[in-house]
N, C-alpha and C positions, 0 to 999 in steps of 0.2 A: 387366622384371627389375630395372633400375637406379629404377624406383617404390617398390621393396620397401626400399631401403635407407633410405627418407624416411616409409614409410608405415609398420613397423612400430616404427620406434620410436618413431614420435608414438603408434600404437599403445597400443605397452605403458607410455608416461610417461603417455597416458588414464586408462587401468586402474589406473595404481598412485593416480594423484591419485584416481579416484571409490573405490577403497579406502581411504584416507588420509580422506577426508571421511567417511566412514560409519564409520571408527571413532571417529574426531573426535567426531562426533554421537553413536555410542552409548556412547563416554566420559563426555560431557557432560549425558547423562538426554534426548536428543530423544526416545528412543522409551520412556521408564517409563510413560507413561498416555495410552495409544492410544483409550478408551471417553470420558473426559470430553468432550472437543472438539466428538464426533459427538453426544452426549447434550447438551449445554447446546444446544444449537439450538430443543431440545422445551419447555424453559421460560422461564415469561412473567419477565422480570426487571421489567419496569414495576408491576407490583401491589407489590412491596416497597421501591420507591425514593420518597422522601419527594416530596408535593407540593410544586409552588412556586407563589406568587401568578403571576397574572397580569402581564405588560410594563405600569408606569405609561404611558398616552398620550397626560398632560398636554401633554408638552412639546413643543412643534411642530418636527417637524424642523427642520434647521440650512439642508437649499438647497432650498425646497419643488418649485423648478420646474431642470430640469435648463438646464446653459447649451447657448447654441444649436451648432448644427453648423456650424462654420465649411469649406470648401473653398477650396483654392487658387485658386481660379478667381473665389470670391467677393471677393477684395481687388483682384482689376484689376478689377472692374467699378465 
């Protein structure tokens, strides 16, 4: 019984915040256009975005070989 005095009113300050949020958000237009979201999934955006050239791969990377793996163990030997 003395549960109830803790549990309900975290309870109902629950309910009033997920109320408080969902008006928030339908104040705010979250739910005006519920179709585009699920529909844009269905087309190709890549056919209308401009080509680019290819990466130049004149220029030789900067560290060609990576540095060695050093261990603790390796300096007292």
């Amino acid at each position: 019984m003395e549960a109830l005095y803790l549990v309900l009113p975290l309870a109902l300050l629950f309910s009033a915040s997920a109320v408080g949020f969902f008006v928030w958000a339908a104040k705010n237009g979250q739910f005006d256009d519920l179709d585009t979201p699920a529909m844009r999934i269905l087309f190709d955006e890549n056919k209308h975005t401009k080509k680019t050239n290819p990466p130049n791969h004149t220029t030789p990377p900067t560290h060609p070989h990576p540095p060695p793996f050093h261990t603790p163990n390796d300096e007292q030997k």
